[in-house]
C-alpha positions in Angstrom: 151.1 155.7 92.7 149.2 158.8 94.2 150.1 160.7 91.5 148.5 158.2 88.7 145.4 158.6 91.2 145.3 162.0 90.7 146.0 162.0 87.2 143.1 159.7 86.6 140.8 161.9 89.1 141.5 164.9 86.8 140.9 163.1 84.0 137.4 161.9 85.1 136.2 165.5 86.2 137.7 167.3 83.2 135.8 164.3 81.0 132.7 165.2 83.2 132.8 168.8 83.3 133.2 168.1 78.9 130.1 166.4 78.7 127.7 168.9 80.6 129.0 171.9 78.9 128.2 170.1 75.6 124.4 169.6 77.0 124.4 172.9 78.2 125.2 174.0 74.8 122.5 172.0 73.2 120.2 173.0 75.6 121.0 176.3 75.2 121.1 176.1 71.0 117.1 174.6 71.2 116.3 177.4 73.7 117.5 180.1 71.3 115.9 178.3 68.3 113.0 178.1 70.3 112.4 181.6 70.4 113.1 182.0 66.9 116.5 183.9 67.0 119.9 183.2 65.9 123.1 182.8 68.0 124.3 186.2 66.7 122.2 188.1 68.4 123.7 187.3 71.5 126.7 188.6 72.7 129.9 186.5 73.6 128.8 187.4 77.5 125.4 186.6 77.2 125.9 183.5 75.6 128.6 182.8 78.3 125.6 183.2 81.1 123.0 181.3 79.4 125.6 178.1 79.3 126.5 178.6 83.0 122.7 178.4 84.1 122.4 175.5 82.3 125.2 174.4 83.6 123.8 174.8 86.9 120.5 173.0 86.0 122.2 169.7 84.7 124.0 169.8 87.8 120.7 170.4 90.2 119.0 167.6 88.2 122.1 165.2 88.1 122.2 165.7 92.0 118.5 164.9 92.6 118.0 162.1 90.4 121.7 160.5 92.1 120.2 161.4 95.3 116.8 159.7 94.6 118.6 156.8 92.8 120.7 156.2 96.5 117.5 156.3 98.4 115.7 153.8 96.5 118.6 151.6 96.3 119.0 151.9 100.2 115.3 150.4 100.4 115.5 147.8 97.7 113.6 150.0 95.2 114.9 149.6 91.5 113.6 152.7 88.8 111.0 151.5 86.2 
């Protein structure tokens, strides 16, 4: 039993972790587009950086609009 919990927990984070590293590498992809270069003229480690801050930007964002989303359901406020 505790180990199907924990199966499932790894599951959920490993699915979790998936999807913002695939928004991190859009976001990423639009920002290099949007300076008019290509992907190659990055290296493998810089590319690596510029997906772990926006990694860490989802992540920010994700925690303050959870955060908010609590708060106004602890007053009875729904979001527009």
């Amino acid at each position: 039993m505790l180990e199907k919990i924990k199966d499932t927990s790894d599951l959920t984070v490993s699915k979790f972790r998936k999807f913002i590293r695939k928004r991190a590498i859009k976001k990423v992809n639009k920002n290099i587009a949007y300076q008019q270069k290509k992907i190659s003229d990055y290296t493998k480690d810089e590319l690596r950086k510029l997906i772990e801050k926006e990694e860490k930007d989802i992540i920010a964002g994700l925690k303050w609009s959870l955060g908010a989303t609590a708060i106004f359901a602890i007053f009875g406020i729904t979001k527009f």
